[in-house]
C-alpha positions, 0 to 999 in steps of 0.5 A: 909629488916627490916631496921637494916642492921648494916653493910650498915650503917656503910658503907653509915656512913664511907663514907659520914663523908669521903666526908663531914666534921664531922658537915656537915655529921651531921647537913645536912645528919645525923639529917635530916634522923633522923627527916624523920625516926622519922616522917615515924615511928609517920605516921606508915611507918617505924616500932618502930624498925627501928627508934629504931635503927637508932637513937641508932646505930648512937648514939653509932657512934656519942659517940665512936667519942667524947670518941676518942677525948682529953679531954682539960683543960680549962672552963668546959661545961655540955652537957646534956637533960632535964628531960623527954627528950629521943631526946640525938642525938641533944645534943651528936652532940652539944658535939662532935663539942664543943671538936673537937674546944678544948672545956672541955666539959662533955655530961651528956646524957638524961633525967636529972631532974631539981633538979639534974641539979641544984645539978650538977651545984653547985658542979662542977660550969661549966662555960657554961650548955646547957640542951637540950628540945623537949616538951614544958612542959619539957622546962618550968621546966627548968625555975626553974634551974636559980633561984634554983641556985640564991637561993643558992647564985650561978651566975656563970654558964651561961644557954644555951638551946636549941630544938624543944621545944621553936619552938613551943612556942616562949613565953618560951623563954621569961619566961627563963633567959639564952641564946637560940639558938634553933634547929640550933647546930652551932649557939649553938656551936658559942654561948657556945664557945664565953661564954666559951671563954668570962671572964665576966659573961654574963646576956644574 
């Protein structure tokens, strides 16, 4: 059909979180249909509709997921996508897997601008932000949200990004103060819950 068969997918969705943990069904089934729906649609084999779908479908299943767990108490961490960022499943995923380990976290979803990240940050003070990036120049305006803090005298919150933004330019990574954990959701899930549970404030 034309590809938005909810019901099938909510079937094949069931059963693959049935047979595979959660983070398996999400990082080995779930994101890499995502990235082919995606590259299918850029190469016209698939219609706007279709990866409209399947993207807006699973991030409905994805949150339902999240809201259905405890919130904990304990550091907070700020989930959330850069300005002009619309790719939120990446980061939805990075949320779910850090409150399934007990971690308070927040998820802020897409397409935040850098003054209100900084804004956000110095009236909540989480102990951890990861801010998410697919286009490079969205990335390089994230450059900006450490020092608009340390102009305001706040060092307290540790910077963690992440996205295919910094794939494709190793040197922002080197322009950015805060901790890179590039595409790979796991390694940014290990990342933010060692700062989260580290007292010090880290300078990585």
């Amino acid at each position: 059909g034309g590809g938005v068969d909810e019901d099938g997918a909510g079937a094949v969705l069931a059963e693959t979180t049935a047979l595979y943990s959660i983070e398996n069904a999400c990082t080995q089934l779930i994101t890499p249909v995502l990235v082919q729906i995606g590259d299918d649609w850029h190469s016209g084999k698939v219609p706007v509709t279709t990866e409209h779908f399947a993207t807006h479908y699973l991030l409905g299943r994805l949150l339902a997921l999240f809201n259905s767990l405890t919130v904990r108490d304990g550091d907070l961490v700020l989930v959330g996508c850069a300005p002009g960022e619309r790719h939120e499943v990446g980061s939805l995923m990075l949320s779910l897997f850090l409150r399934r380990r007990g971690i308070n976290v927040r998820y802020l979803g897409g397409e935040i601008p850098t003054q209100d990240w900084a804004k956000v940050i110095m009236e909540i003070q989480p102990k951890v932000v990861a801010v998410s990036a697919t286009g490079v120049e969205t990335a390089r305006t994230l450059a900006s949200i450490p020092e608009q803090l340390r102009r305001h005298g706040f060092v307290g919150t540790h910077i963690v990004l992440g996205g295919q933004a910094f794939a494709r330019d190793p040197d922002l990574v080197k322009q950015l103060t805060g901790a890179y954990v590039g595409t790979d959701i796991m390694a940014g899930v290990a990342r933010i819950s060692q700062l989260v549970h580290h007292s010090g404030v880290d300078t990585a």
